[in-house]
C-alpha positions as CSV (number, residue, x, y, z in Angstrom):
1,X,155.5,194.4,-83.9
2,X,153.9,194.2,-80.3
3,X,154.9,190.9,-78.2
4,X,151.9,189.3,-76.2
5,X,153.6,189.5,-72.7
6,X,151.5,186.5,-71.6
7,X,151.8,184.1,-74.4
8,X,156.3,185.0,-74.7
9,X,156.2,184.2,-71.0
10,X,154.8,181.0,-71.7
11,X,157.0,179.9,-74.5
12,X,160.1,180.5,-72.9
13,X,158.6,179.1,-69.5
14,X,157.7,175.9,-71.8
15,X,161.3,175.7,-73.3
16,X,162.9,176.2,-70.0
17,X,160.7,173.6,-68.3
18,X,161.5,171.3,-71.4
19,X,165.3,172.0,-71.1
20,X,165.1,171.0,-67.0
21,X,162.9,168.2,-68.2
22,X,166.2,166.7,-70.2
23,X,168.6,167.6,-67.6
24,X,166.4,165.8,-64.8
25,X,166.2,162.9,-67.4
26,X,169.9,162.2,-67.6
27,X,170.3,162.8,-63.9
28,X,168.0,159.9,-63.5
29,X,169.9,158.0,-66.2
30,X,172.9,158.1,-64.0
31,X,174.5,160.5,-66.6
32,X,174.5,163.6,-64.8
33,X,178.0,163.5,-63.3
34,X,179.9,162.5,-66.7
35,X,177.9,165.7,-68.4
36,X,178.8,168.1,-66.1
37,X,182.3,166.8,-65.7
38,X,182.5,166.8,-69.3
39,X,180.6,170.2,-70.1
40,X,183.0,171.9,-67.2
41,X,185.7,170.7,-69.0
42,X,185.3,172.1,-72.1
43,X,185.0,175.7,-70.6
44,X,188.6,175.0,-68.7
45,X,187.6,174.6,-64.9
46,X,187.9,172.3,-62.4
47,X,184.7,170.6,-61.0
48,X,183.8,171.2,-57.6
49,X,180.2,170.0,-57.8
50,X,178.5,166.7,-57.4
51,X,175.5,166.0,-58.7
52,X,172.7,164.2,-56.1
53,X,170.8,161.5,-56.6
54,X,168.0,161.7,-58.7
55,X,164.7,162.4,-56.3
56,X,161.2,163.2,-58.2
57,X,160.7,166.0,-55.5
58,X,163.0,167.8,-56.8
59,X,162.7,167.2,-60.4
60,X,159.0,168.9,-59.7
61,X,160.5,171.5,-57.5
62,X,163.0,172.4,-60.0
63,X,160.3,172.4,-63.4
64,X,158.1,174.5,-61.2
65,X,160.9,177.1,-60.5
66,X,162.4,176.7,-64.0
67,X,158.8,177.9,-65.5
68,X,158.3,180.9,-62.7
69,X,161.3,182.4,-63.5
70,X,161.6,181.7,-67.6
71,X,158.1,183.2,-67.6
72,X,158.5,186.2,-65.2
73,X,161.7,187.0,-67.5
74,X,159.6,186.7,-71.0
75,X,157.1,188.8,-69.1
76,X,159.6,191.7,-68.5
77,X,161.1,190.9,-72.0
78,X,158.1,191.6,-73.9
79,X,156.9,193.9,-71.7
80,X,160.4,196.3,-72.3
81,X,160.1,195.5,-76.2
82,X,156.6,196.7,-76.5
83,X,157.7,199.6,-74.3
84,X,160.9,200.5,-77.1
85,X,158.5,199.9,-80.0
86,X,155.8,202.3,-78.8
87,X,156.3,204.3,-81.9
């Protein structure tokens, strides 16, 4: 089975843009400091971070990048599996 490079890069750029899309949600909820406290936690370290106030600038900036690099890697995913599955 051949992946369309185009339409995987998409998808995944869509999922990560709807995963950033959540994160930016809570942040403006005030509730992205207790999740990342939380989350950090769980995986047994300490938190040096501290998350910024919530500015729409950077909620675009961040989708914008978050769909770039989500689709540039489904790209080169179904690029190198179409590459394997020549035969």
């Amino acid at each position: 089975m051949m992946l369309d490079k185009n339409k995987t890069g998409m998808v995944l750029g869509k999922f990560a843009v709807l995963m950033h899309l959540v994160w930016s949600a809570v942040v403006m909820l005030g509730w992205g400091q207790s999740y990342l406290d939380m989350v950090l936690r769980l995986h047994y370290l300490n938190d040096p971070f501290t998350v910024a106030d919530f500015s729409w600038t950077s909620m675009i900036g961040l989708l914008v990048m978050a769909f770039i690099v989500a689709y540039v890697v489904g790209w080169v995913f179904a690029y190198l599996w179409n590459w394997v599955n020549e035969k």
